[in-house]
C-alpha positions in Angstrom: 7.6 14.7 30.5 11.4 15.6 30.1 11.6 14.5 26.7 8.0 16.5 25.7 9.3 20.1 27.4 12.4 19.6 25.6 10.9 18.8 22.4 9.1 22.2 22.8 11.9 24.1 23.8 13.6 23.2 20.4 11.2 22.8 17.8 7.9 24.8 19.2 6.2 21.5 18.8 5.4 17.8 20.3 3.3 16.9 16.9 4.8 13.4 15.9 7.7 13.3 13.6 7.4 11.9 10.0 8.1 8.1 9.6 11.5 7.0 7.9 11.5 4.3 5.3 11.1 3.5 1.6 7.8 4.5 0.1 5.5 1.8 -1.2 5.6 0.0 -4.3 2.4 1.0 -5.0 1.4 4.1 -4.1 -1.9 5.1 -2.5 -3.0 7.6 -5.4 -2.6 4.1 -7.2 -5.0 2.0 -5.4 -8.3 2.8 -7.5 -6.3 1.6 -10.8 -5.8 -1.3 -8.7 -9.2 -1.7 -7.4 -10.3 -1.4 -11.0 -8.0 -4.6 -12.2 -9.6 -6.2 -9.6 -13.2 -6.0 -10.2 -12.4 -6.6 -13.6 -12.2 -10.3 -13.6 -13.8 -12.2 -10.2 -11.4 -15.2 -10.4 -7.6 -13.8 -9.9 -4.8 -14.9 -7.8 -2.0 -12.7 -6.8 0.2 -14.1 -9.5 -1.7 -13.3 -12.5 -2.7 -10.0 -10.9 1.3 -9.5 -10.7 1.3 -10.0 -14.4 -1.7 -8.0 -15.1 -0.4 -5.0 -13.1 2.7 -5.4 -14.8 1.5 -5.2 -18.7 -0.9 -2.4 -17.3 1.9 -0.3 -15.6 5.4 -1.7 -16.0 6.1 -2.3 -12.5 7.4 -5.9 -11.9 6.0 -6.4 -8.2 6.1 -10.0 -5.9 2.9 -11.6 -4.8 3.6 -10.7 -0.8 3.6 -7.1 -2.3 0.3 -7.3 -3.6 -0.9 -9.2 -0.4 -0.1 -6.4 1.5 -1.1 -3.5 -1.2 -4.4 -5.3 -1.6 -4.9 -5.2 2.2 -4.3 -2.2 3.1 -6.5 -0.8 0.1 -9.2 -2.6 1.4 -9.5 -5.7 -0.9 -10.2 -8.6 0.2 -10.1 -12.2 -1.6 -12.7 -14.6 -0.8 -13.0 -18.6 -2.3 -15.8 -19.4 -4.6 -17.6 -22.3 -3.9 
């Protein structure tokens, strides 16, 4: 409780503070391009869409990166039978 009542006496506030870090390689006003490149071929793996992203944009990114990018945008990658 210390912490809160001080936090109001200072700032007039307790809403939570922005987070710190680097922003994202690809950003989320990005993610329907990338959506797009995906449901435009069925068969990709997260290498060639590194290339493809790549020739479409420029941006050179790893395969973890587009792990995580494809998760959080809601993609997911299942195994054809």
């Amino acid at each position: 409780m210390k912490r809160y009542k001080r936090e109001w006496n200072q700032n007039q506030t307790i809403a939570p503070k922005p987070r710190l870090g680097k922003k994202p390689f690809i950003l989320p006003e990005e993610y329907p391009d990338l959506v797009a490149l995906v449901k435009s071929r069925t068969d990709w793996t997260l290498a060639t869409l590194a290339l493809a992203w790549y020739e479409r944009t420029g941006k050179s990114l790893s395969r973890s990166v587009f792990s995580d990018t494809c998760r959080r945008a809601g993609i997911t990658f299942k195994k054809r039978v």
